[in-house]
Structure formats: C-alpha cells, structure tokens
C-alpha positions in Angstrom: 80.0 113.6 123.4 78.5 115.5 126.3 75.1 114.6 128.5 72.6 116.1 130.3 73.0 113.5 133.2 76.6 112.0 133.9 74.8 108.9 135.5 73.2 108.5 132.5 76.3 107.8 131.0 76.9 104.0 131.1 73.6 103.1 130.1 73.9 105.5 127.0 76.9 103.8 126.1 76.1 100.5 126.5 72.8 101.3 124.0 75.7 103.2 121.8 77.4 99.8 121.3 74.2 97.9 120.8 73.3 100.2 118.3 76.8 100.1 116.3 77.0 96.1 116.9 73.5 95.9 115.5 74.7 98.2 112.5 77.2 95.4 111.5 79.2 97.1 109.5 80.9 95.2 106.0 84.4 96.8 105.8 85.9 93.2 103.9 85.4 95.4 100.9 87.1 98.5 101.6 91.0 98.0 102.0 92.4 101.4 102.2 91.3 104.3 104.7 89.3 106.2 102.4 87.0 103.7 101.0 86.6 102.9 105.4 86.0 106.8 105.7 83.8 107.1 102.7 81.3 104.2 104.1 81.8 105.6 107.5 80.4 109.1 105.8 77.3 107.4 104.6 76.5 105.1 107.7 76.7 108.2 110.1 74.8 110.3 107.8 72.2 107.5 107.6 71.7 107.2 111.5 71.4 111.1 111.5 68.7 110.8 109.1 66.8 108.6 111.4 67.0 109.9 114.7 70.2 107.9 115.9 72.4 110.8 117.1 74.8 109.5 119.1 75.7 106.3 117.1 76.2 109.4 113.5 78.3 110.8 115.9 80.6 108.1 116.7 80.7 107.0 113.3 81.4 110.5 112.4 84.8 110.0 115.2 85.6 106.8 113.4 85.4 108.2 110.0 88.0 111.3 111.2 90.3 109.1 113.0 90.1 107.5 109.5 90.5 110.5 107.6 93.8 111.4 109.6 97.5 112.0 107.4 99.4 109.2 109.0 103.5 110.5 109.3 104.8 106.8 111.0 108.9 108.3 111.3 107.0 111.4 113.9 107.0 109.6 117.0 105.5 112.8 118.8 102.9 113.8 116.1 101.8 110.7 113.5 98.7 112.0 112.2 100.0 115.6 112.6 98.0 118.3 114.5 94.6 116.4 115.6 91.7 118.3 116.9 92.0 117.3 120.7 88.8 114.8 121.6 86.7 115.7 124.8 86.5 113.5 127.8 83.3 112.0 126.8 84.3 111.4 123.0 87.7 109.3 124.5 85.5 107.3 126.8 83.0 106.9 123.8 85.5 105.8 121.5 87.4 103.7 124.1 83.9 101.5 124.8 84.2 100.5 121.0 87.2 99.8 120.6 86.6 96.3 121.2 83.8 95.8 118.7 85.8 97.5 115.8 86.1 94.3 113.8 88.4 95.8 111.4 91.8 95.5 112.0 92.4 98.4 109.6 90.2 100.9 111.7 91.0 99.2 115.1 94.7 99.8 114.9 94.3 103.2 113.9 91.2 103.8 116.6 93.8 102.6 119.0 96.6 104.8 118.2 94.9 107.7 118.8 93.4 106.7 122.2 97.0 106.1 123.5 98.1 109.5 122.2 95.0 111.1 123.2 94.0 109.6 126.8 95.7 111.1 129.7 97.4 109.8 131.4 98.4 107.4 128.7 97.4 103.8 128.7 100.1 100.7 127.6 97.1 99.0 126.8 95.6 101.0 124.1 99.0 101.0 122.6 99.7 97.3 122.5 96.1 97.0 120.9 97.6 99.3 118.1 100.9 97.1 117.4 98.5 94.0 117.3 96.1 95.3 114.9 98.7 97.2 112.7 100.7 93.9 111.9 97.6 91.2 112.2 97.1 92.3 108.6 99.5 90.5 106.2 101.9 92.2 104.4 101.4 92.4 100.3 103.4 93.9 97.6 100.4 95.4 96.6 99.1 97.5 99.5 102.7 97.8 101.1 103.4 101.2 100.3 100.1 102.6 100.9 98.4 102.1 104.5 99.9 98.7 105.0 103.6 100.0 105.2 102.8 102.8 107.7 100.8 100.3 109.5 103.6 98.1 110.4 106.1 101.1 110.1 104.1 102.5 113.1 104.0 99.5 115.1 107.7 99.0 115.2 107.9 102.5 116.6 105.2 101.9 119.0 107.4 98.7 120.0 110.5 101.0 120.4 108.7 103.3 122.6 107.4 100.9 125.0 110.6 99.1 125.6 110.2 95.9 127.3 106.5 96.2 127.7 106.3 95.3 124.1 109.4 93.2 123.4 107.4 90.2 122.6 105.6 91.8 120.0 108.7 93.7 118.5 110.3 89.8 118.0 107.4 88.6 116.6 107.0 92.2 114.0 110.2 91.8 113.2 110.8 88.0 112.4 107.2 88.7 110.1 109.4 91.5 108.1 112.5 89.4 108.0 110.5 86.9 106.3 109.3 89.5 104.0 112.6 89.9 102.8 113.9 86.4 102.9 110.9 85.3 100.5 110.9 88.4 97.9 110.9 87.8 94.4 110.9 90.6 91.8 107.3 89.9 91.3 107.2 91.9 94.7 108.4 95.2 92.9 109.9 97.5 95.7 108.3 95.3 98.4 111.9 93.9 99.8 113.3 97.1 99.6 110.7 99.0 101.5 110.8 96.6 104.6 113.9 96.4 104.8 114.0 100.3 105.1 111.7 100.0 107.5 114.0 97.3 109.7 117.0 99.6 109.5 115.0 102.9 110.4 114.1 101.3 113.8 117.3 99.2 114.5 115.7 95.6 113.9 117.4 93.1 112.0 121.0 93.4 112.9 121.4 89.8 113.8 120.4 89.1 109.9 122.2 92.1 108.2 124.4 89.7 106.1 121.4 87.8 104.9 119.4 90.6 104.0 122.0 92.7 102.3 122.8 89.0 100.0 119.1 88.8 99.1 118.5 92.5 98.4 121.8 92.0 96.3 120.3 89.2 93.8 117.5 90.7 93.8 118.8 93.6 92.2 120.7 91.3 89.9 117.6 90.5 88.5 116.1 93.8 88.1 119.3 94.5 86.3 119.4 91.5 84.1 115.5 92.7 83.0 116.6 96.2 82.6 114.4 97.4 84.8 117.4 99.9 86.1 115.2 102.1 88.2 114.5 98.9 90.8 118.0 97.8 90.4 119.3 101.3 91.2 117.4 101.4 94.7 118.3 97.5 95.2 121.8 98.2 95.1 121.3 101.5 97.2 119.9 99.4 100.1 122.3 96.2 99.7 124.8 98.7 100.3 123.5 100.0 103.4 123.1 96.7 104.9 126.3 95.1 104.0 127.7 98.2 105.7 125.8 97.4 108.9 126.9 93.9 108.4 130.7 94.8 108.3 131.2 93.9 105.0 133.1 97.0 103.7 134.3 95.9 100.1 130.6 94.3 99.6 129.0 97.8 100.4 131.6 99.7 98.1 130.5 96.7 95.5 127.3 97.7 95.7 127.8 101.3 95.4 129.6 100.8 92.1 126.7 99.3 90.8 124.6 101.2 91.6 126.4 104.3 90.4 126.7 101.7 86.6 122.8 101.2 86.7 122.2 104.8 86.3 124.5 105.2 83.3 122.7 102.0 81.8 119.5 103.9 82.6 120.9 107.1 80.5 121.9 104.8 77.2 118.3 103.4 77.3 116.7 106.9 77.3 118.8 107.6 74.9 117.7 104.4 72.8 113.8 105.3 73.3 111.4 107.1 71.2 111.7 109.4 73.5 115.2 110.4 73.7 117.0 113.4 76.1 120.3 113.9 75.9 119.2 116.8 78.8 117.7 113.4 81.2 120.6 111.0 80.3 123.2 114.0 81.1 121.6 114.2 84.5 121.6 109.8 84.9 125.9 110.2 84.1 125.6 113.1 86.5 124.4 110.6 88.9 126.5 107.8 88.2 129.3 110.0 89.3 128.5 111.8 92.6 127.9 108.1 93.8 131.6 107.0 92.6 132.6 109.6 94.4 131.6 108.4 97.8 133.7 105.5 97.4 136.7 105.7 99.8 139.8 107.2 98.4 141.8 103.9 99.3 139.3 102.0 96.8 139.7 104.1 94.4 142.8 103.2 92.8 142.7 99.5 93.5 138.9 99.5 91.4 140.1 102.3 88.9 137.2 104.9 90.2 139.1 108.2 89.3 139.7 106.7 85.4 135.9 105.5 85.2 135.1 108.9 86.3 137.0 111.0 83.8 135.3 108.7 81.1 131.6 109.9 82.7 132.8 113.4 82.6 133.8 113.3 79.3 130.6 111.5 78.5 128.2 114.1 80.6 130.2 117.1 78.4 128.8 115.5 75.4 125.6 115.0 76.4 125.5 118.6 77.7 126.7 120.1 74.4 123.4 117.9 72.4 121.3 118.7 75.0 118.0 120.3 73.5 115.0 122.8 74.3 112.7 120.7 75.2 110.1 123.0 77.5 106.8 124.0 75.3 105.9 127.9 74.5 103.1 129.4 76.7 100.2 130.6 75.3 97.7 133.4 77.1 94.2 133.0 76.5 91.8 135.4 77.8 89.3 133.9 79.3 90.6 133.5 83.4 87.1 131.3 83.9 88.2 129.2 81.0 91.9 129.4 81.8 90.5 127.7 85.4 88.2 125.5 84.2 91.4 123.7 82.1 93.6 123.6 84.4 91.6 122.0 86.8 90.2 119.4 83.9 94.0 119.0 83.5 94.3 116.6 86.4 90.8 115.6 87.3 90.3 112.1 87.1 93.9 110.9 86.5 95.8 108.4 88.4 98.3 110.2 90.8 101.1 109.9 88.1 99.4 111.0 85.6 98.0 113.7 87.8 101.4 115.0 88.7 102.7 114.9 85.8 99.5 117.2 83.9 100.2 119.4 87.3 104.4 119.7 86.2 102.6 120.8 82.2 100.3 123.5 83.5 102.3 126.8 83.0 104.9 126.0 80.5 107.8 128.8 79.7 109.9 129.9 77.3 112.0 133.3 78.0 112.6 134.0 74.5 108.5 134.9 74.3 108.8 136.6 77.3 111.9 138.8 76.0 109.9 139.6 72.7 107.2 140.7 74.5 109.3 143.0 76.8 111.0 144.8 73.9 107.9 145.2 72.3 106.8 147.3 74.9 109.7 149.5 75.4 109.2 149.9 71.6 105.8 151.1 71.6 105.9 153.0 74.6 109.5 154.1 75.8 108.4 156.9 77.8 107.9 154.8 81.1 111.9 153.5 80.5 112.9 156.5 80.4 113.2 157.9 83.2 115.1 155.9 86.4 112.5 154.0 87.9 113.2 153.0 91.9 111.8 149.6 93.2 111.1 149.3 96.9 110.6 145.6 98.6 107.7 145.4 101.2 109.5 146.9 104.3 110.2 150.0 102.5 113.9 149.6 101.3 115.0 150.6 98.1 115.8 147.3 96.7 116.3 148.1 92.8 116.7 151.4 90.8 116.4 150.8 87.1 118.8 153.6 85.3 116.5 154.4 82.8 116.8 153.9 78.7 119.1 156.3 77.5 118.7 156.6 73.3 121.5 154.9 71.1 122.9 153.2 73.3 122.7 149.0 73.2 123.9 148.6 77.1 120.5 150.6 78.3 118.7 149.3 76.2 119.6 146.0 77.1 119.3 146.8 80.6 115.7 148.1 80.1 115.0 145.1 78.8 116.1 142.8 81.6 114.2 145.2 83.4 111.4 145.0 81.9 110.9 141.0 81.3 111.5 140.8 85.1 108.6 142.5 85.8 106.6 141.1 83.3 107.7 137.5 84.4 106.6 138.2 88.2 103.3 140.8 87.7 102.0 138.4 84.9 103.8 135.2 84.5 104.3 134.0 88.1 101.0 135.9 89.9 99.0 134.9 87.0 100.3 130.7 86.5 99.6 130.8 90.7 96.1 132.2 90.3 94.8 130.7 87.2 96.5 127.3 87.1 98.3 126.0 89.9 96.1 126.9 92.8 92.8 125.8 90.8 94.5 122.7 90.2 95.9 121.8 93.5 92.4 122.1 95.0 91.8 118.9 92.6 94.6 117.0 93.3 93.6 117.7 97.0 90.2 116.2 96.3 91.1 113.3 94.3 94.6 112.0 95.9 96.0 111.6 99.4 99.6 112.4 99.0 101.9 111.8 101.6 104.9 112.6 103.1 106.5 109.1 102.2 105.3 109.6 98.4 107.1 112.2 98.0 110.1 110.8 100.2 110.2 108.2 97.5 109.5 110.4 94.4 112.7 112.1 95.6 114.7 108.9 96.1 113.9 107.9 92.5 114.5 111.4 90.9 118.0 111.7 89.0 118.1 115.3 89.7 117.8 115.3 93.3 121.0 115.1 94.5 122.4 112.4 96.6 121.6 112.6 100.9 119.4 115.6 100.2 116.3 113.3 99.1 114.8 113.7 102.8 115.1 117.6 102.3 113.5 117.5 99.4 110.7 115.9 99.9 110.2 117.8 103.1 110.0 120.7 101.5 107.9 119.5 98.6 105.5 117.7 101.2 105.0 121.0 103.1 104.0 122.9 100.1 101.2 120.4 99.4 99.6 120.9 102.4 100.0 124.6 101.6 103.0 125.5 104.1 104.9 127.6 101.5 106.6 129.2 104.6 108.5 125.8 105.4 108.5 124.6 101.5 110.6 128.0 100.2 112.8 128.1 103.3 113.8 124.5 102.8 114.1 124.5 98.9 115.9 127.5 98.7 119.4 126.9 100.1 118.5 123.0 98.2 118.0 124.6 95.0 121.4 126.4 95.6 123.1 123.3 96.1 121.5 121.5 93.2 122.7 124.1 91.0 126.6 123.8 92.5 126.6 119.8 92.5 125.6 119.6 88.9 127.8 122.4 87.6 130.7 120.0 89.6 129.7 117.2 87.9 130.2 119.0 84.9 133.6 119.8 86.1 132.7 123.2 86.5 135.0 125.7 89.6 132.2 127.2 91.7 135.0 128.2 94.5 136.3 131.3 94.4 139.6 131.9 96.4 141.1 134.5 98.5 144.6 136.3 98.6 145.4 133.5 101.2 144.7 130.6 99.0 141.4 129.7 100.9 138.4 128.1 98.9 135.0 129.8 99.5 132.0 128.7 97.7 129.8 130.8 95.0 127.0 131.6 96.1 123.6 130.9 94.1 124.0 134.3 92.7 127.1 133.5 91.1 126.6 130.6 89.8 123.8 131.5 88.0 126.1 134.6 86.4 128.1 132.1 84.6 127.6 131.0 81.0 128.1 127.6 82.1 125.0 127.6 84.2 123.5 128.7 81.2 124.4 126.1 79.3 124.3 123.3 81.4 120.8 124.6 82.4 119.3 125.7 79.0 117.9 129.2 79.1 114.2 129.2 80.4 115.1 127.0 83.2 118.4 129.0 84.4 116.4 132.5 83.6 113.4 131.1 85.9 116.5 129.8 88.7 117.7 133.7 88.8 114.5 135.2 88.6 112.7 133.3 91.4 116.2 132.9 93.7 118.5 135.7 92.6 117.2 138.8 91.1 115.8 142.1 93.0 113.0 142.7 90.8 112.2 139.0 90.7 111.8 137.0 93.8 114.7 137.5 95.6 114.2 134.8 97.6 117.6 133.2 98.0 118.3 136.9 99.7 115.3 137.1 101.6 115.3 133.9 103.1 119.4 133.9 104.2 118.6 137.6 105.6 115.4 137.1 107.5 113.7 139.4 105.3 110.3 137.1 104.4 107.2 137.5 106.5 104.7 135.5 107.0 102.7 137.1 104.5 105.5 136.9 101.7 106.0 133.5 102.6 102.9 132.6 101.5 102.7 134.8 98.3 103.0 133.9 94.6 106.8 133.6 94.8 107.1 130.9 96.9 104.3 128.7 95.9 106.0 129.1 92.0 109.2 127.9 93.3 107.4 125.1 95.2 105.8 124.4 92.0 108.8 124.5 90.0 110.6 122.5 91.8 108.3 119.5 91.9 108.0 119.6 88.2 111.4 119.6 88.1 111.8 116.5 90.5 108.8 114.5 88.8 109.8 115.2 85.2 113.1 113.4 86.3 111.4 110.6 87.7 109.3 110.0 85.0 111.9 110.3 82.3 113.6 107.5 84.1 110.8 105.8 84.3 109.6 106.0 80.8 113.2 104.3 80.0 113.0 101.9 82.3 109.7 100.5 81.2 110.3 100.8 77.4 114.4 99.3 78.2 112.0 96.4 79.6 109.3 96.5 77.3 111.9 96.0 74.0 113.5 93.3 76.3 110.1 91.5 76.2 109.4 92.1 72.9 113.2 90.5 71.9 112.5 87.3 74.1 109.0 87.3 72.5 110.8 87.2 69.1 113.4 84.4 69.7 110.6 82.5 71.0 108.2 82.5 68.3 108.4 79.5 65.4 109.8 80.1 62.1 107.4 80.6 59.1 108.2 77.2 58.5 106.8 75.9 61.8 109.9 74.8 62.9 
C-alpha cells in the first residue's frame, strides 16, 4: 500500500489498526473461508464507501489471502501461484497480524507472510502452526479447511526442524487422540488423520495402536454395511500395521478389504438400482487387491482359488452387463441449449452438482452411426472421391479411400469415416461449447473444489485402478482449474492403463510376444481393436475410448501426446477438455454407484432392525 511520505508511514499504520480494531469484526459465525471472504467483501466495500481507503484495502488483502486454493502436500507452493504483495502491503498486513482475532484468518494471514517476507521470518511461521491447530478438530469440518489447516501445520513443523519440535509433539499427540477416540459417528474422520500422521512421518511410536483402532473401526462399518467406509478402513489399517511390522496383520487387512468390495457389488446388485456393469467393476476390484498379496501368502490363505471364483464371477457379470448410457438429443436453440446446462448444476450441493455435470452430453453411437449413413445416403457424392486429412502441422494424417458402389467393405469404411467426423465437428466441439464449458463456469461460481476432493473421489472410485488414485486426481484437478495441457497429458497414458488392467481382470492377454518368447504390452490402440474391449466396455463407451485416444480422424491424442505432437493450442482445444470431461464422469458415476449401494445396503439394514424391533399387533 504505497505513500506519499515514508515517514508518514507508522503513524498511518497505527490509525490503520485503530480503524480495523474499532471495526470489530464478528467472524464466530462464519466457519469456512468463504463465508470469512464474503463478509470481508462487504466490510471493505463498506469503508470504500465512506472514505476509509486504506482500512477497504486491507480488508480487501485479508479477503484474498482468504480467497487463496490451499494445496497443504506443496511445501514450495500451498496456495499455488499468489500475486506477489509489495513491501508496504507485507508491512501492512504484518502490523495486523496480531489483532486478527480469528484463528481461521490468522493462521492463514500468517502463512503467507512467512512465504511472502524476505528474508523469511520463523516467527511468522510458528504463528501459522499455532493458529492452524488452536482450532479443534471435528468430523464435521475435518475435510474441508480444518484438515488442510492442521495438514499444513504439520508440514510447517517438518520444515522448521527443531525450531518447532515442541509444537510438532503437541500437533501430533492432538491427532493421535483423534484417532484413539473415533467412533463411526466420526465418518472418515479417523481415517483422514491418520493419513495425515503417515504423510508426514508422525506416529510411528503408536503404529500398532492406530492400525488396531482403524481395524475395529472398520469392523463396524462392515457389520453396518456401510462397505464404502469399511473399504478405506481396511485400506489404512493395512498401511499402518505394515509400518508397525506386523506383516500377516497388513496382508489380513488387505483381504478384507479386497472381500468388502465384492460385498459392495452383491448389494448393488440387490438395490433398485441394480448394474451388473458397476458390480463387474467392484469384483474387478476385489481382485487386483488379492493380487498384491505376497506370493508366499497365497497358498497358505487360498488367494489363487478365491481368485479364479471372482474371475468366474466378473465373466458373468460382464456377459449381463447392460446399456445403460441415455440417447442424446439436439435441440436447436444454442442460447437455450446454454441456458440448461448451466440450470443443470446451479444450486446443487457438490454431489449433486457433479453428478448433473457427468449427465450433460449423454451418447449413444448407434444414433451417431444412423445419422452417418444417412448422409452418405442422401448425398454420396462427397464419399466418393478419396478424401485426404491433414493434422495441424501439415502432415497427412488420414486419407479416406473413397465409397466405391457395391461393395459392403467401402461402404463400411465410409461410414466409420464419416461418424468420426461427425462425432468430433459436432458431437465433441459442440458438448464443449454448449454444455460443458457453460456449466463449469457454474460449478466455478458455486463450489470450491480442490485438489484433496478429487484425491478422495478417486480413492473411493471402483474404476480407478489401484496406486494410480494420486494420478488421477491430478489430472482431473488440473482440468478444473482449466489446465487441459497437464489434465490430457496425465489421463492419457492413465486411461491406457485402465483399459489394460480391467481387460486383465477379465482374464484377458493384452501382451503380445516376439519370435524370442519376450512379452511386450498392447498398446491402447490394440486393445481397443479387440472384441473383448468391446464387450467388456459396451459400445458407446469403447467407440468414445478409440475415438478420443486412438483414431486419426478423431483425437488422436494417445499418439499425439507419446510423440510430442500437441501444442499448446491443441492442448487446450475441444479434444482434450472432452476427455477431461469424460473421464470424470466416468470416475464419479463409479463413486456414486457405490455409494448409492452403500447407503440403501445400510438403509434396508435400518429398516430390518427397525422391524424386529417394533411390537407385535398384539402389543406384545
């Protein structure tokens, strides 16, 4: 905040912090960052309107700092690019920090003076750590502000070393505490800070302890048949019986966990509404965890044999899998087209959001195919003739033969051709355009998404497969905040390996070998050639896979991205925000379908302990 007079400078501060002391501001109501940024809006707004510049000003910092994505795992960047503050705006901020009453805004005010303020000062950091954890943890508010919070102040520990020792004992005897005291009233409260203790090496001393209390808890999930809780409970009582050296405990775990994802499968099964297509991909699951269990353990606890009975059980599901995608329908209107699809997600809850965002452009390649032979029929003369496709640095990348009359393979051919286009020009420019773009400017207006969300949609989504969930939600993160570039580079070579780990689980070859008996692996190209893939995919989703990833007069992108051949313009283009798109429907409709069965498994369990509760007609 520049002067006129640098010697003025004390004097206008110390009037600043009058003024903001005298504003007493009530933030006892406003527990998350943006209800703190939204009555930090208004105040400095207010004091613009009458004359108080500076104090709007500062406000206007606070409400920023506020405002500010907060990434706790980034050491170097936690609130991602910031705009730098000037000289006076640190020295302004710095002479409130110790009249910001709320811990909430104090913490985080804090935080950015130490990254900010050269050179850097211990004490600005040791007043983030206390403000961070003087808030008390909740189940509620955990996984929002509250578990970044103390997240970040365990790294801020860690990168002061001994300077803040005292306070890492203290941070770290509140979180093992956490964990002791969980019940399953706490939801995924255990689990999350205990994911938190491993992440930055705390706990050790207690690893036996928390790995036995993360164990009943997910006992108790189980026994409510609330499988989706149960299923990360035993993923974490793993880990920390590993840490903990207890080897068979950790391999215990792991078994159950692998069981509560078939469980989860018969009880989607046993809903209303039933999907042989989401309980194939719960037994899918069920066995790339049995797999990670040690070949030594394998014979001893009958693995191989419980896995043969999965496969056998996944083929069957496979073969009653149905079409369950809806058929698009084209309206003319592109105002009106906008107008819904924004209406689509406004005023939802996230999930709800998310999910009306996974609905907006729904496909089905059979229309697409009709429509394609439709317009070779009416007008063949453009088919013809070959037809030569260049990509945008001038190479010929596709040269359509032309129809030749009478004969089924051209016209077939012309076709394909033909519903490629089609699917890119129309389909894929026009569901970017008119639907998903319109309605990502709402979900950016009405949600704060973070990189930790979608880190745990990932975690809790069958189809993503197992130690790519980080990846994933990388590359689905990126795409939110409209980095395509990262988002299609990252879910390309994922999307490949999806593809292979689910056509293995199918028991499905995808290697290919060589005079010399050596196993390579298909590539995505090849996979998606095979009928299997087909099959195992159903046809709109596997033609959409080739299309986006595979084909020349599609997007091409599993080419262009291994061969350099994307620019920063193409990056950005309709392509690879569709496959972003794409795959987050495909990741959330996973996660929901689990946790549809999950609640309703629960729900009938309610409604059965309800019923042997309730007196006869009697009155007995």
């Amino acid at each position: 905040m520049p002067t006129d007079d640098s010697s003025d400078a004390p004097a206008q501060l110390d009037g600043l912090i009058d003024e903001f002391n005298a504003l007493d501001l009530d933030v006892s109501g406003a527990d998350t960052y943006l209800a703190v940024s939204d009555l930090l809006r208004r105040e400095s707004k207010s004091a613009h309107e009458r004359g108080a510049a500076q104090l709007g000003h500062a406000l206007g910092l606070l409400q920023a700092i506020c405002d500010l994505t907060h990434s706790p795992d980034n050491s170097a960047q936690p609130f991602g690019q910031m705009v730098v503050l000037t000289v006076d705006e640190i020295t302004v901020l710095e002479g409130l920090l110790d009249h910001v009453r709320a811990p909430l805004v104090k913490g985080r005010l804090a935080d950015v003076l130490w990254i900010q303020s050269q050179p850097r000062k211990h004490e600005f950091a040791l007043a983030a750590i206390d403000a961070y954890i003087e808030v008390p943890i909740t189940s509620d508010s955990w996984f929002g502000h509250q578990g970044d919070n103390w997240h970040r102040a365990a790294v801020l520990c860690r990168l002061l070393g001994q300077v803040a020792a005292d306070r890492e004992l203290q941070l770290e005897r509140s979180l093992l505490d956490v964990v002791a005291n969980a019940k399953t009233e706490d939801k995924y409260l255990a689990a999350g800070v205990a994911d938190v203790l491993d992440a930055q090496g705390l706990g050790k001393s207690e690893a036996q302890n928390i790995a036995a209390q993360l164990e009943a808890l997910a006992h108790q999930f189980a026994g409510a048949r609330d499988f989706t809780r149960c299923f990360d409970y035993y993923q974490e009582a793993a880990k920390w019986f590993d840490r903990a050296g207890e080897n068979q405990k950790a391999i215990e775990m792991t078994i159950a966990q692998a069981e509560s994802c078939v469980m989860d499968a018969e009880a989607i099964l046993e809903s209303d509404d039933s999907s042989h297509m989401n309980a194939a991909i719960f037994v899918e699951n069920a066995v790339q965890i049995l797999r990670t269990v040690p070949r030594a353990s394998r014979t001893t606890l009958d693995i191989d044999k419980r896995i043969r009975e999965l496969r056998l059980r996944l083929a069957q599901y496979n073969q009653e899998a149905v079409n369950e995608l809806k058929t698009v329908s084209f309206e003319s209107n592109i105002t009106k087209l906008v107008n819904k699809a924004r209406d689509a997600v406004k005023g939802r809850s996230l999930l709800g959001a998310l999910e009306a965002f996974g609905r907006l452009s729904p496909f089905r390649v059979h229309d697409l195919q009709r429509q394609a032979s439709e317009i070779i029929e009416e007008s063949p003369l453009h088919v013809l003739l070959p037809r030569i496709t260049y990509s945008g640095d001038g190479r010929v990348s596709h040269v359509s033969p032309g129809l030749t009359i009478g004969d089924p393979d051209s016209r077939e051919q012309a076709v394909k051709d033909q519903m490629l286009r089609l699917y890119g020009q129309a389909y894929v420019a026009g569901s970017v355009t008119i639907s998903i773009r319109p309605a990502l400017e709402v979900l950016h207006l009405e949600h704060r998404i973070r990189e930790q969300d979608f880190f745990t949609l990932t975690r809790k989504s069958p189809i993503v497969p197992i130690g790519r969930e980080r990846l994933f939600a990388k590359a689905l993160w990126s795409g939110y905040c409209g980095d395509y570039a990262t988002a299609v580079h990252l879910l390309t070579s994922q999307m490949e390996h999806l593809v292979r780990s689910r056509l293995k689980s199918a028991r499905v070859v995808t290697t290919l070998l060589d005079p010399t008996g050596v196993g390579t692996e298909k590539s995505l190209n090849a996979l998606m050639d095979m009928q299997e893939t087909e099959d195992l995919f159903e046809p709109d989703l596997a033609f959409e896979i080739r299309a986006i990833f595979c084909e020349s007069l599609g997007g091409n992108l599993r080419n262009d991205v291994a061969h350099g051949l994307l620019d920063d313009q193409e990056s950005q283009g309709y392509w690879s925000v569709y496959a972003w798109w794409l795959v987050l429907k495909l990741v959330f409709g996973s996660y929901r379908d689990a946790l549809i069965a999950s609640r309703q498994a629960a729900d009938l369990e309610a409604e059965s302990a309800n019923a042997d509760d309730a007196p006869s007609s009697d009155g007995k």
